[in-house]
N, C-alpha and C positions, 0 to 999 in steps of 0.2 A: 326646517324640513323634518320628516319624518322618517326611522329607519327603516328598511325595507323590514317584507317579510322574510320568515323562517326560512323558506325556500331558497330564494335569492339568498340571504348569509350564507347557508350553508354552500350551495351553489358558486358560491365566491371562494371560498374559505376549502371549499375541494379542490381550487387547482394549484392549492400550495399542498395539498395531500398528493398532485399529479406530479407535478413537479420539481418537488424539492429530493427527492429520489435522485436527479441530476445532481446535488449540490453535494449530497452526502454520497454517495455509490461511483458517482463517475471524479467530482472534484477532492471528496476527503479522503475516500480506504481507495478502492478497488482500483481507480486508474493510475493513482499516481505511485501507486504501490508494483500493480504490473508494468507502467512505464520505466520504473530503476530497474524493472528485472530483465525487461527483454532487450532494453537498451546497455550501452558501455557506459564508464564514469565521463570518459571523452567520446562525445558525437559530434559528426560531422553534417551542417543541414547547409543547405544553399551556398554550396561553397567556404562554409565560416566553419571555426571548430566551437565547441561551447563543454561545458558542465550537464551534465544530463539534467539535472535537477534543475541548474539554473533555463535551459533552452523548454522545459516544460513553464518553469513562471513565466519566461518570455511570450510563448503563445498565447496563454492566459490574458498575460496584460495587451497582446495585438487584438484580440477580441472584445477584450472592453472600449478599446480604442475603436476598434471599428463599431460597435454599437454607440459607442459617443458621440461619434458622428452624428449617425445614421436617424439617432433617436428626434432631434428636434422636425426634421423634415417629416418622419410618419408619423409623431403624435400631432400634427399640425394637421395630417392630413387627417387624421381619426378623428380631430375635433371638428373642423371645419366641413366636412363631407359626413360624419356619422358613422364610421365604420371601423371602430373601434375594435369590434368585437373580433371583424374581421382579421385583424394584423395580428392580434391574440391567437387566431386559428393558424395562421399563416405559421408565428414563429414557436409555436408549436410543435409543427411538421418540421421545419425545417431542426430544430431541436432533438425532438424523438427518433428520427430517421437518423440522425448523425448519429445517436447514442447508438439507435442498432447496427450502426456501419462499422462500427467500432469492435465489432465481432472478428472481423479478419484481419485487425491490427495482431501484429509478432513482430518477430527478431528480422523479417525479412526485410519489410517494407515501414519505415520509419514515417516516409511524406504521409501515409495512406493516414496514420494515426494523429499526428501533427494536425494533416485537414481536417480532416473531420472531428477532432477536438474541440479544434477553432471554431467551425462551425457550429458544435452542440451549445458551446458555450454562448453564443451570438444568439442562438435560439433563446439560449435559457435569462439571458438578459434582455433581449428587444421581448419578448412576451409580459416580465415582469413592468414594466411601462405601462400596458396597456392594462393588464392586472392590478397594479396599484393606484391607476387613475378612476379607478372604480370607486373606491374609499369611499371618499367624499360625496359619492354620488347615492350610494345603498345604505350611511351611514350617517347618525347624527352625529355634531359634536361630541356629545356627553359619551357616547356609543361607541365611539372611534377607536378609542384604548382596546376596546373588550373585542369590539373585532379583530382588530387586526393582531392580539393576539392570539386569538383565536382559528386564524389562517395559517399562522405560525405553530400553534401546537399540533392545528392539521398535519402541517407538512413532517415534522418532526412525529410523530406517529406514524404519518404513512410511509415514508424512508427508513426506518427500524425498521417496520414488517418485512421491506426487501431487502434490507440489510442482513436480515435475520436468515431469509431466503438463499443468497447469495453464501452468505458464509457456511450454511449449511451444505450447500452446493459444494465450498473449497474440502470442506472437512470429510465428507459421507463418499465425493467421488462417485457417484451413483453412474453405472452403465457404463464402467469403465475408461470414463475421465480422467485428465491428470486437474491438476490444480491449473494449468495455464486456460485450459480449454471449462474450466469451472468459472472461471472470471471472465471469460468470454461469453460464454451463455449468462452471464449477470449481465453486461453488455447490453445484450439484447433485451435481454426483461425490462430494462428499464425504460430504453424506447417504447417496448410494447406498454406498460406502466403508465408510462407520462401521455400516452395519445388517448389510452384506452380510457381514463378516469377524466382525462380534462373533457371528455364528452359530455358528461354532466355540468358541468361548468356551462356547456356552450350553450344547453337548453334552458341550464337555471339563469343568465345575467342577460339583462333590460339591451333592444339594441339602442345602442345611443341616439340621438340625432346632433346634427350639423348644428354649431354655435355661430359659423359665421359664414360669410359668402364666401363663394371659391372667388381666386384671382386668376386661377388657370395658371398658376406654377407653383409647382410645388416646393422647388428647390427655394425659390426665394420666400415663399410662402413661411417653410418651415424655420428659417433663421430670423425671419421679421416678428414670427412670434415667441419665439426664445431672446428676441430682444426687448418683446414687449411687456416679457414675465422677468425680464432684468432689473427694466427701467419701474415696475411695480413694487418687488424686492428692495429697491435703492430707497425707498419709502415707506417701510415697514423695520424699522430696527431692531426691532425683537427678532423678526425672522430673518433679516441680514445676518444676523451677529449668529443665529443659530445654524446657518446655512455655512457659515465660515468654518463654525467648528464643527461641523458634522462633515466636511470637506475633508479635516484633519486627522478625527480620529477612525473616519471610514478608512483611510490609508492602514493605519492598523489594525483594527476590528479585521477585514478582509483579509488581508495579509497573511495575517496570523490562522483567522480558518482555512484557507484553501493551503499553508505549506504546515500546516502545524504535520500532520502525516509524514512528509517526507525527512522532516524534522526527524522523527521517532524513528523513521526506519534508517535514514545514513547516518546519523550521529549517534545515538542510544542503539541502537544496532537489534532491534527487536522484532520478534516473529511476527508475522505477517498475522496470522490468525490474534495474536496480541493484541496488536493495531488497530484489527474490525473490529475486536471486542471493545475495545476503549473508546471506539467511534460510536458503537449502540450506545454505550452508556454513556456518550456525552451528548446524545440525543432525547435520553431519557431524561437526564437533569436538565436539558433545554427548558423542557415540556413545563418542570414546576417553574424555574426561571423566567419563559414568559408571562405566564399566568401572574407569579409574585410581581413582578415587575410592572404592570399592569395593576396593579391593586396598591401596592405601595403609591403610583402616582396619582393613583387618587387620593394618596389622603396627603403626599406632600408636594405633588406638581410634578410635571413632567419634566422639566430643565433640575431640577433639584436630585430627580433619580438619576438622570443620567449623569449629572455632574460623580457621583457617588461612582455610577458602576466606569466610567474612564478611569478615577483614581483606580478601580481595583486590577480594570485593562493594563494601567503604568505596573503594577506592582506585579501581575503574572509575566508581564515581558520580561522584568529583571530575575526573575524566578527561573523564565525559562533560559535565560543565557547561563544563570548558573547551575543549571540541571545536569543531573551526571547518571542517576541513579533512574532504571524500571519504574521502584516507588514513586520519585519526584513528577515523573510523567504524567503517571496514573492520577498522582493528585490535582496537578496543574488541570490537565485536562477534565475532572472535576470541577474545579474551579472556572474554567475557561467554558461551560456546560451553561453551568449558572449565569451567566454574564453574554452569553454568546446572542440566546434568542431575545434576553429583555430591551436589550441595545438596539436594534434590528426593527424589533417590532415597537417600542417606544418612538426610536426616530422618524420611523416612516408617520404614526397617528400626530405624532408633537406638531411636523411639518402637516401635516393635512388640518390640524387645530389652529395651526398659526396663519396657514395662509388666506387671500380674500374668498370669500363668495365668489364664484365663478362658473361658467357652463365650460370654461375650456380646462379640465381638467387633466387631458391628457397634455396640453401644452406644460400644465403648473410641474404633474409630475414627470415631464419629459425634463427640465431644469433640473429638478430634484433629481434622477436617474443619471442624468448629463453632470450634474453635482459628485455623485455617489462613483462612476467609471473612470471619472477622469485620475478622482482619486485614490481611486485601484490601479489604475495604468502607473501611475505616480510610483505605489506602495511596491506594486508587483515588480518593477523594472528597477526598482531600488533594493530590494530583496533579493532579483535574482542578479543584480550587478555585483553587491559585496559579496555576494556567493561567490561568481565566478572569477573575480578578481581576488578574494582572500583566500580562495577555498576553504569558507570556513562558515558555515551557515548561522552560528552562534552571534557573531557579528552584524548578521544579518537581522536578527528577531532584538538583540541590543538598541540599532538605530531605529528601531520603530516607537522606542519612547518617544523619541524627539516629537513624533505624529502627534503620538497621545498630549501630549505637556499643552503641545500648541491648541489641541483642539478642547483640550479643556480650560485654558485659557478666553479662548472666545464662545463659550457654552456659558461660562460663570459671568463674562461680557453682556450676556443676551439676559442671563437672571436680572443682574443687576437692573439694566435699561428696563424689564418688564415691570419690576415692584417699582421703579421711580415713573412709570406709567401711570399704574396703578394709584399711585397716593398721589399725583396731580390730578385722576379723576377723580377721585375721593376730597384733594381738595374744593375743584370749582364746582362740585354738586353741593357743598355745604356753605361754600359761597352763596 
């Protein structure tokens, strides 16, 4: 195949500039930053007491949970019926509208922010499915690297600008705002943000069409074909073995961006305006980080770099357990910058390099997404369990080595089998 045009990439690659606003504004600085503030260190939600900190990963991980679910049945139905694009628009709305609900979250009403949390997030994950099943579709092999980092620099450029926006907002106080009601109208911006730019997106990408016949159910529809991209998987060993460890060290990888923040504000005990600042600039170093990461696997392979940046993932965890100090923060998260987006955006091309030729692309990357949730639900509920049980979140970013080890473990599993591939097709062609 051929890659698409100009249009269409950019088109694609815009609604990680729409979106990723959620990632960094609502999941890194801004919410979970006002979440410790207008909550107690003990909250009380559905009857249960919890850790403030830990009942926030909790929600987090019920939302990847429920998009784990949910995900095999609608990309079955995108594929099979062609309306791909559509569930993209759908979780969208439901996405940007929760981030703007999120405006009359306070100290009052805890459910109010809770749900619609949950929701934003469910947005921002059931969309990414139908977004990354594109890949394959607008891009060639050899191409796949360069775009999909290049969705990713998107998005880490367009979430700076509102980051930048937002903090401006906390610091300047314009028209007689406090700070709580400055991060509230960030809130907002970002709904309006993420609806307003993914428009371009809806006009730039191809509408799919239907790969297979309807069966007239959907429910069983969508699990027969996440069985059917199981039973494909079980036959591909290079992308087994790679699917295994990207299971593993997604548990850390995520983990570690969605609480590294809460991290720096309950432990390191450091100013809010700190925080965001460290967030632009770990967005800024994403930016070279994708791009490097990208160009390095071209010249030493995709399993080889990321074998590379998991060891450095192991070595910032233990870094960050032993962290005491402003300085160490600053640098980690530096370090964690570089490493964050090339991870991210290598996994997603490596898996779209490795898997077969297909029309059902949203099925393949519904597995992969269903892959990548379950192991955040995993990550998230194990992170916020030793929280709450040790009170002690240092213990928590500690056991996430365990993630890393194992999943670089079967990463270097998947090297291996690929080059003993390789020199037996190099043997029977010289045969």
């Amino acid at each position: 195949m051929q890659t698409a045009n100009k249009k269409v990439i950019n088109g694609w690659a815009m609604y990680d500039w729409a979106n990723s606003v959620y990632n960094l504004v609502i999941t890194t600085t801004f919410f979970p930053i006002y979440f410790l503030q207008v909550t107690k260190e003990k909250v009380s939600f559905l009857g249960m007491h919890f850790v403030n900190s830990a009942l926030y990963n909790y929600t987090m991980a019920v939302a990847f949970l429920l998009v784990a679910i949910a995900s095999p049945i609608l990309s079955s139905i995108a594929d099979t019926r062609g309306n791909k694009k559509n569930f993209l628009v759908f979780f969208t709305l439901l996405g940007s509208i929760s981030c703007s609900a999120l405006y009359f979250f306070n100290d009052t009403n805890l459910a109010w922010g809770v749900f619609f949390f949950m929701l934003a997030t469910m947005g921002y994950c059931g969309g990414l499915v139908f977004y990354n099943s594109y890949l394959p579709e607008i891009a060639a092999p050899e191409d796949q690297d360069s775009v999909s980092a290049k969705g990713y620099a998107m998005g880490y450029i367009g979430s700076v600008i509102l980051q930048l926006l937002g903090f401006a907002l906390v610091m300047i106080k314009p028209f007689g705002i406090n700070s709580g009601q400055a991060v509230q109208i960030t809130f907002l911006l970002v709904g309006i943000w993420w609806l307003g730019f993914a428009q371009i997106t809806f006009r730039s990408l191809p509408t799919s069409k239907g790969a297979a016949k309807r069966t007239g159910n959907a429910l069983t529809e969508g699990f027969t074909e996440l069985k059917k991209v199981y039973a494909q998987v079980k036959l591909m060993p290079v992308l087994k073995r790679f699917l295994r460890g990207f299971f593993f060290y997604s548990m850390g990888v995520q983990t570690v961006m969605l609480a590294a923040t809460i991290f720096g504000s309950k432990i390191l005990k450091l100013p809010d305006e700190n925080l965001i600042a460290t967030v632009v600039i770990i967005q800024v170093v994403a930016i070279v980080g994708a791009w490097g990461m990208a160009k390095l696997s071209g010249i030493y392979g995709n399993l080889r770099v990321i074998i590379s940046v998991i060891v450095l993932w192991i070595l910032i965890c233990v870094a960050g357990y032993k962290m005491q100090t402003a300085m160490h923060f600053y640098l980690l998260a530096t370090g964690v910058g570089l490493v964050m987006g090339g991870i991210q955006s290598l996994s997603r091309s490596t898996y779209a390099k490795l898997m077969p030729e297909t029309k059902d692309t949203a099925s393949f990357f519904s597995y992969y997404d269903v892959t990548e949730k379950i192991s955040i639900v995993i990550g998230m509920f194990s992170f916020a369990y030793i929280d709450d049980v040790t009170n002690n979140i240092r213990n928590s970013v500690l056991a996430l080595v365990v993630f890393f080890v194992i999943g670089l473990v079967w990463v270097v599993s998947a090297l291996l089998k690929q080059k003993q591939l390789e020199q037996e097709t190099v043997t029977s062609v010289k045969a």
